[in-house]
N, C-alpha and C positions, 0 to 999 in steps of 0.2 A: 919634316913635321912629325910631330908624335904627339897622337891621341892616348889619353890619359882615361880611364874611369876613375870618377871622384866621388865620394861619399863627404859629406855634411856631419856634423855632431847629432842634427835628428835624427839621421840614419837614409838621409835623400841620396840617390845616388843618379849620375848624371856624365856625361863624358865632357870632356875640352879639348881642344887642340892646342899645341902648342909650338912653338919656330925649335925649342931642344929642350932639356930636363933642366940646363939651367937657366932656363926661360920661367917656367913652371915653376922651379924653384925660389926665383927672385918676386913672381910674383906675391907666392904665397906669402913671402918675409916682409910683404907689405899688404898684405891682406886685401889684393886686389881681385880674388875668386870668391866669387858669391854664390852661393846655393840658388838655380832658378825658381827655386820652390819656394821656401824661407827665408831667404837674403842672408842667411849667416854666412861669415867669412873665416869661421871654423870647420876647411875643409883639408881634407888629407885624401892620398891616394889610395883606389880600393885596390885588391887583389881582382889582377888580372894574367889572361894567359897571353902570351908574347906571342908576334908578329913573326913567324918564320918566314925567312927571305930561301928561296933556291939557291943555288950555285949559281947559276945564272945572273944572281943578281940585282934581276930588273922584277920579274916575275914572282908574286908569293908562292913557296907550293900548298898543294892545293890537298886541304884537309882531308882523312879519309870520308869516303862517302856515305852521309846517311843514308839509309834504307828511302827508299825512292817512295814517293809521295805521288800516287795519279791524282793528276787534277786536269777538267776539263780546261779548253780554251778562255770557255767564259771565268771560270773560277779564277784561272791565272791573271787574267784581266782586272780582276774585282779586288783581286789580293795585291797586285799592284795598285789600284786606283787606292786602297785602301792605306797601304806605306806611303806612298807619295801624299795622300789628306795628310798622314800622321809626323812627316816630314815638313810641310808646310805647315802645321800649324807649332809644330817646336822652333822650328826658325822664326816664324813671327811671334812664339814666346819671348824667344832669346832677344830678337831686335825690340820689342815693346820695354822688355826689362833695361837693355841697352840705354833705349831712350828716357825712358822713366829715371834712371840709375846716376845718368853720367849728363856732365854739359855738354852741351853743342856747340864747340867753337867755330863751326861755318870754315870757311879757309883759311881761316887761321890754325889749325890741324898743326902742318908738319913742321908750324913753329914753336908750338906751346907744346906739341911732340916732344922734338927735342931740347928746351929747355926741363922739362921734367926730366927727359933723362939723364941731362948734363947735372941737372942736381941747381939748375940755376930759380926753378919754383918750386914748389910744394907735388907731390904724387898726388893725380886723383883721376876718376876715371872722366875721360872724355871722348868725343866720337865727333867728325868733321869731315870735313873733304878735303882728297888731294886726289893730284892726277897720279897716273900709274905711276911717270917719272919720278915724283915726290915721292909713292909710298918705296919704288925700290930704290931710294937715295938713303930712308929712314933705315930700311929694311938691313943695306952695306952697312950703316955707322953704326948697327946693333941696336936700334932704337924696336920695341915689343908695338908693332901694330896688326890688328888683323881687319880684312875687310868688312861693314854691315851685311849680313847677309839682307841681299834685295829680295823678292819677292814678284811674280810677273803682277799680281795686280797692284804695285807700290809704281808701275810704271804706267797705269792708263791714269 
């Protein structure tokens, strides 16, 4: 996977994931990345500073260290409770625009899936369900799916 920073023609800028760069790529050449802000599908990628891996491999190394920051217990807690608000509530931007954006083909997902990508319907965004075995069946035949992110209170 590789996270991309994307900038918008307004000048919105916003991160994506992607399965590889010519994942990313194929999307953009059908204008399937929208600005969560504006909806425009005039986006390109911003400058950003790359991801070093260690030797190791597995492990990123680990940036030099800022000048250390004391914070109490409780502030460390707050500032946490405050990124995780700030994280929920961009995942439920993201999934609202999802829903708003794209049809809901319900289980029919990893068939209208892949006819989009065999080229046998028309490109367009959609969101459905499939079981894990369907999305990593899509995921082998090189079909671009990625999970809704959920939300804990989308399950009471």
């Amino acid at each position: 996977m590789i996270r991309y920073t994307l900038r918008c023609e307004q000048g919105h800028q916003f991160e994506s994931w992607f399965q590889s760069s010519s994942a990313y790529e194929s999307q953009e050449r059908r204008h399937l990345i929208n600005c969560p802000s504006c909806g425009s599908d005039k986006v390109e990628r911003a400058i950003m500073a790359p991801r070093v891996v260690s030797k190791k491999g597995r492990e990123p190394a680990q940036p030099a260290p800022a000048t250390p920051v004391e914070t109490t217990p409780s502030e460390s807690t707050s500032l946490m409770m405050a990124q995780e608000r700030e994280l929920r509530s961009k995942l439920k931007e993201l999934r609202d625009h999802i829903v708003k954006n794209a049809d809901n083909v319900g289980d029919r997902f990893p068939n209208e899936a892949r006819k989009m990508h065999y080229g046998d319907i028309e490109h367009r965004p959609i969101y459905g369900e499939a079981s894990p075995e369907e999305a990593r069946a899509l995921i082998d035949e090189g079909v671009e799916v990625s999970p809704l992110p959920t939300l804990p209170e989308d399950r009471n």
